[in-house]
N, C-alpha and C positions, 0 to 999 in steps of 0.2 A: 612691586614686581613679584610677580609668582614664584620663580625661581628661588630668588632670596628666602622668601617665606616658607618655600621646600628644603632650602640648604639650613633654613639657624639649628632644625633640629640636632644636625650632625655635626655642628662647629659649636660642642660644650668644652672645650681646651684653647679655643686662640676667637679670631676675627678675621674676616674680610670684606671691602670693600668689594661692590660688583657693579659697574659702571657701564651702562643700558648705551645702544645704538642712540639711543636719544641726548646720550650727555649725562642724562640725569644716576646720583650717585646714591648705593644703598648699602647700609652698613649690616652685615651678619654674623652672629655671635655674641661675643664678652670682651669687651678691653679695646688695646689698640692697634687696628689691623694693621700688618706690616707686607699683604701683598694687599693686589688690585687684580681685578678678573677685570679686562675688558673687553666687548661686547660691539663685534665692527656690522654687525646684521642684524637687522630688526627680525630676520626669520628665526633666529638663534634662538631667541626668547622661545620659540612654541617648541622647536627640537628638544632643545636642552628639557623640557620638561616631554615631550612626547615620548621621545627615545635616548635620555642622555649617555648610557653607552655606549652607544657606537657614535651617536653627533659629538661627544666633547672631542672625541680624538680625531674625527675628519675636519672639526673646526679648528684646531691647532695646527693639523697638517697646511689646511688651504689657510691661514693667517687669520682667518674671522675671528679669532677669539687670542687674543695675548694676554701676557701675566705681567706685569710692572711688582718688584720690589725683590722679586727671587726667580725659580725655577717652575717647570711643569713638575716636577717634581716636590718643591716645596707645596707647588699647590695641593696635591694629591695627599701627601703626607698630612697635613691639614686638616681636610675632609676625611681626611680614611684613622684616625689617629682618636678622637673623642668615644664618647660611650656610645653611640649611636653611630653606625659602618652609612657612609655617606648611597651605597650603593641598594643597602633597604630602604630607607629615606627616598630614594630618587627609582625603586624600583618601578617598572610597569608592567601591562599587562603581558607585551611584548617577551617579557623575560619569564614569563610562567609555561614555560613549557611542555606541551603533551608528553608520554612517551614516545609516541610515535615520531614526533618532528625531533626528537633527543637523536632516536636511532637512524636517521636521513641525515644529520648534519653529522654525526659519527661514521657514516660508511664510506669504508675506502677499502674499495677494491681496488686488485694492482693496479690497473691504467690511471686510474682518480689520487692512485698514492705516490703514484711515480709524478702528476701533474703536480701534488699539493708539493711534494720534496724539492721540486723545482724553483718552487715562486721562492721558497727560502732560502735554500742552501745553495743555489747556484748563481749566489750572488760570489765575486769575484774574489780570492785568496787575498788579494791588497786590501779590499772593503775588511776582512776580520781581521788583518792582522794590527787594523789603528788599534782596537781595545782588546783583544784576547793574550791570553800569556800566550809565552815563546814556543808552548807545544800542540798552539789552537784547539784546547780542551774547552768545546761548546757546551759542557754543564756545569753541573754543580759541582765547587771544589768544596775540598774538605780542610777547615780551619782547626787545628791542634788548637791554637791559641787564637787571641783576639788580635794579635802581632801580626799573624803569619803573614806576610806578602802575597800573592793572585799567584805569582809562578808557586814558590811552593809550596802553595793550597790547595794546584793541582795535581804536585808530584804525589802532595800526601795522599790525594784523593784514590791517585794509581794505585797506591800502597795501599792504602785500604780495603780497594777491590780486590786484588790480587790475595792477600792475604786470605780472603773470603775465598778463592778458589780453588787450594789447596794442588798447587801447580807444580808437577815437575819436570823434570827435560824429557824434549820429545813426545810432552801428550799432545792431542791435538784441539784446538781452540778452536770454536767460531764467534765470531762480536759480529752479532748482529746491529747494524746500524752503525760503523765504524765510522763517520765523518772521515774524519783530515789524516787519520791511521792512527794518532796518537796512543794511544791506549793497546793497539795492535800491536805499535814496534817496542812499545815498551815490556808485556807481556813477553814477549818472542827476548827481547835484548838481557831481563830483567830474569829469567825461570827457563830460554833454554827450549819455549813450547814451540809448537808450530802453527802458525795460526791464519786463517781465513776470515779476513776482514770483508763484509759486504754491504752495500750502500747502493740508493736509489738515484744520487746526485754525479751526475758527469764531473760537477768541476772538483769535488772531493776526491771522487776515482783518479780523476787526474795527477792531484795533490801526493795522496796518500802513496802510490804508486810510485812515483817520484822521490819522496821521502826514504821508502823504503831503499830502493836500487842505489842513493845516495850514501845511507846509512851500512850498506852489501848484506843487508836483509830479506834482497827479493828472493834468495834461496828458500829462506824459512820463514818470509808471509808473504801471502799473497791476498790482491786485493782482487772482489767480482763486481759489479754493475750487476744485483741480482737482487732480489725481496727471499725475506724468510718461505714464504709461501714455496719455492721454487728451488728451495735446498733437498739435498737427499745423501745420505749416509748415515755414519756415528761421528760423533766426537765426545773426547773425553769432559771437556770442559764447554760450555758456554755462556758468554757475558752481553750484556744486551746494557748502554750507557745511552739516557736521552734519546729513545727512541721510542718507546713502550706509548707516548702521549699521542704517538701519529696512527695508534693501532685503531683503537674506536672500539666503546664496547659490545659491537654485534661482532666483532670479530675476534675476541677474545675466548671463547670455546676452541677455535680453531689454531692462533697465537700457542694457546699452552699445548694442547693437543701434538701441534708440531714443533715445539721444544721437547715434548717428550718423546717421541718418536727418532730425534738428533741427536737424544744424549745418551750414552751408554749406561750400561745397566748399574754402573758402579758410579756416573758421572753427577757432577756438579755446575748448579747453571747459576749465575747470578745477575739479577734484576734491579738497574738503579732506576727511578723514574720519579716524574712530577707527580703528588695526587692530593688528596685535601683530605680537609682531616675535619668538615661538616655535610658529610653525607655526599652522594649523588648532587650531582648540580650541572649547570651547563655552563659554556665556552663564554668568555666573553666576547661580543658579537665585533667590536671593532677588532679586536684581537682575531678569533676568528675569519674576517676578510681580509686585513690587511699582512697579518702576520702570520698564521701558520691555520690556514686553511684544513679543515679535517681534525683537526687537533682536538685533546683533551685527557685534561687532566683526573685522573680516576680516584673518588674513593676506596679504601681499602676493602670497605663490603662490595663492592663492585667486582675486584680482583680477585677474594681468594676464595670466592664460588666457584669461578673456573677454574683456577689449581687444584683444586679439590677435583672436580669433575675430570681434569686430565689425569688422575691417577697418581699425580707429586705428592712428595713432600715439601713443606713448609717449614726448611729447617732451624732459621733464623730470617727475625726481619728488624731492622733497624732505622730508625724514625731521623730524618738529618731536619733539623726545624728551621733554623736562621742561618745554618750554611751557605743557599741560593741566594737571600737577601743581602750578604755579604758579598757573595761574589759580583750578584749585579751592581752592586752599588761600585766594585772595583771596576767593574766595564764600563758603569753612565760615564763615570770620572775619569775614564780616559776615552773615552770617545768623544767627552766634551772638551780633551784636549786637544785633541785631534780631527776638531768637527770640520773643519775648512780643507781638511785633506779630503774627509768624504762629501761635502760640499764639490769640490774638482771633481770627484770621480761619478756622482749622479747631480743632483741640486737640492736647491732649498728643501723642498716638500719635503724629497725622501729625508732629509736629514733630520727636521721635526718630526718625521713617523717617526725614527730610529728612539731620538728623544724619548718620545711619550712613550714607544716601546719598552725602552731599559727600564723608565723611571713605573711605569703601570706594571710592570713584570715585579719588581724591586718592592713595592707598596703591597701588593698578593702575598706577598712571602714576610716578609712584617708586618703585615694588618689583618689580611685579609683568610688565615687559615690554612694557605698552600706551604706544602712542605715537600721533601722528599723522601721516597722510602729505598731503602735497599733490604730486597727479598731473594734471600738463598735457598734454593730448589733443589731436590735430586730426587732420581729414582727409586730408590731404596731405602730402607729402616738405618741400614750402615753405612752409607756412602761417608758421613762423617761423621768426628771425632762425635765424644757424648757428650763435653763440656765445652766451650768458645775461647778459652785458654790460648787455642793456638792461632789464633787470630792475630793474640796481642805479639805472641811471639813471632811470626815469621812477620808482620810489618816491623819490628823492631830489626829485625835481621836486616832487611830489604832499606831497611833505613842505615843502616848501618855500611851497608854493602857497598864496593864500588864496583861500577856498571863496565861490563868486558869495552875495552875502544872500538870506538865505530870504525867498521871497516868499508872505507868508501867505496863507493864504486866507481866503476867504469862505463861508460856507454850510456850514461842515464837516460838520454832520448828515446835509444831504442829499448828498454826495457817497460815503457809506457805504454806499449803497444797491446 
């Protein structure tokens, strides 16, 4: 089987069986395999070697291809885990991208950005809440220790950021790409700021909105249904969490360009985002179509040409390595608690996309080189301190700190309006 003979390269740490349309079984690797790939389509055999990228993960979704003895993710881990990355082994010609077709599947103009925001994020409050902590914090949290629990991996994560922002009562915030508001009401609840949360997705707007009038926040944030492109004023602060991936890098000139033009002249912006840490590369193609359309994760020489070019400073950047990996690994494992809740709420299919999503997401971030960076921006030579000292000390503060009581609201309906 050709396959097999493509994969031993990259299985120098375990074994597997791979078990052909025809029946017939072939063994890959060293020792003794403890999964089984099987193989329900004789067309499988030419994909998996034509384009396996994007075919393994439409063959998991549509059932063609199963795993006997563990997970899609044990499979993954497997192939992606020896000295040899299962994805150069199986690369083609398909994944050699021009510049040119790089800068076409990165562009997203509003209309294209508001479609691609859609297919992902307005998927249903009840669908995140099976695997996300209690403050539906959709990125990467940040682990103190190797202990720390998913909720407060994301408290810390707030902590952390805030810290970075050098926040006091009354200045005024925009978080660009604020999902579910979290990080908005915390900000506002937490430092006293005023803050403009904005997002491209209805049912977030809807969420976060809610959250807040519930919390009696809608005084002091406010949620838009709007794109950075289409903002105008100052503010003293701005935070941009999980969103930077959906920018694209033709459109990165313009991204900094219009951060600096938002922030005041003494202000401070900070930048959390996916990016890779082996150069320029491109989207994984299943990824890609099924999961966040437009997307992509950026090298760091990709990014701070354009900071540069907008006239910032680069005032700290901070590299989070196996943070992501940990936190996905807390999502697969409850969403595989929870898989028959979102079985009821879409079907089978989606439920193995989700799957292969966590567990491919979760393997990138321990195998594969993805990390995350946080990059602190401002206009000026002094907007802050000269040493990073006070980092450590107002997250200890804020740690320390109890948060003023929510004061609930009234009327929550109509403050969604």
């Amino acid at each position: 089987m050709l396959l097999a003979r493509l994969l031993s390269p990259a299985l120098t740490a375990g074994a597997l069986d791979i078990v052909g349309a025809d029946g017939r079984r072939h063994r890959v690797g060293v020792g003794t395999p403890s999964l089984t790939l099987r193989l329900h389509d004789k067309t499988l055999h030419r994909d998996l070697v034509m384009n396996p990228r994007l075919r393994f993960g439409e063959a998991y979704m549509d059932g063609r291809l199963t795993i006997e003895g563990g997970s899609v993710y044990d499979l993954l881990a497997l192939l992606s885990a020896g000295t040899d990355n299962v994805q150069g082994v199986l690369g083609s010609l398909r994944e050699t991208l021009s510049p040119a077709l790089r800068l076409i599947q990165q562009s997203n103009p509003l209309r294209r950005s508001r479609r691609n925001v859609a297919h992902h994020y307005d998927l249903s409050r009840s669908f995140f809440e099976l695997f996300l902590d209690r403050d539906l914090q959709y990125s990467c949290a940040y682990f103190p220790t190797p202990n720390t629990g998913l909720d407060e991996a994301q408290e810390a994560k707030k902590r952390h950021i805030a810290a970075k922002l050098l926040l006091r009562p009354g200045m005024r915030v925009l978080d660009i790409g604020c999902g579910w508001g979290g990080m908005a009401l915390y900000l506002a609840r937490m430092t006293g700021a005023q803050v403009t949360g904005i997002t491209l997705s209805s049912e977030q707007l809807a969420v976060a909105r809610e959250r807040a009038a519930h919390a009696g926040l809608a005084g002091q944030v406010r949620f838009e249904l709007r794109d950075y492109r289409e903002m105008e004023g100052r503010f003293d602060r701005i935070v941009s969490v999980g969103m930077f991936e959906h920018v694209g890098v033709p459109h990165y000139p313009a991204f900094f360009a219009k951060l600096r033009d938002l922030l005041a002249e003494d202000g401070v912006a900070l930048l959390h985002a996916i990016g890779r840490s082996d150069g320029p590369g491109s989207t994984n193609p299943w990824f890609r179509k099924y999961i966040f359309p437009g997307g992509y994760s950026p090298a760091l020489s990709e990014v701070i040409p354009a900071v540069e070019k907008a006239g910032l400073w680069n005032t700290d950047v901070e590299i989070l390595r196996l943070h992501y990996a940990e936190t996905l690994r807390h999502w697969r494992e409850r969403f595989a608690t929870r898989r028959e809740d979102a079985r009821a709420m879409y079907d089978e299919r989606f439920c193995r996309m989700w799957e292969f999503y966590l567990a491919g997401a979760e393997i990138s971030f321990r195998y594969q080189g993805h990390m995350v960076f946080q990059m602190q921006l401002a206009r000026s030579l002094g907007a802050v301190p000269l040493v990073r000292d006070y980092m450590q000390r107002t997250e200890a503060a804020l740690t320390e700190a109890v948060p003023p009581p929510l004061r609930t609201g009234r009327n929550v309906g109509a403050n969604n309006a």
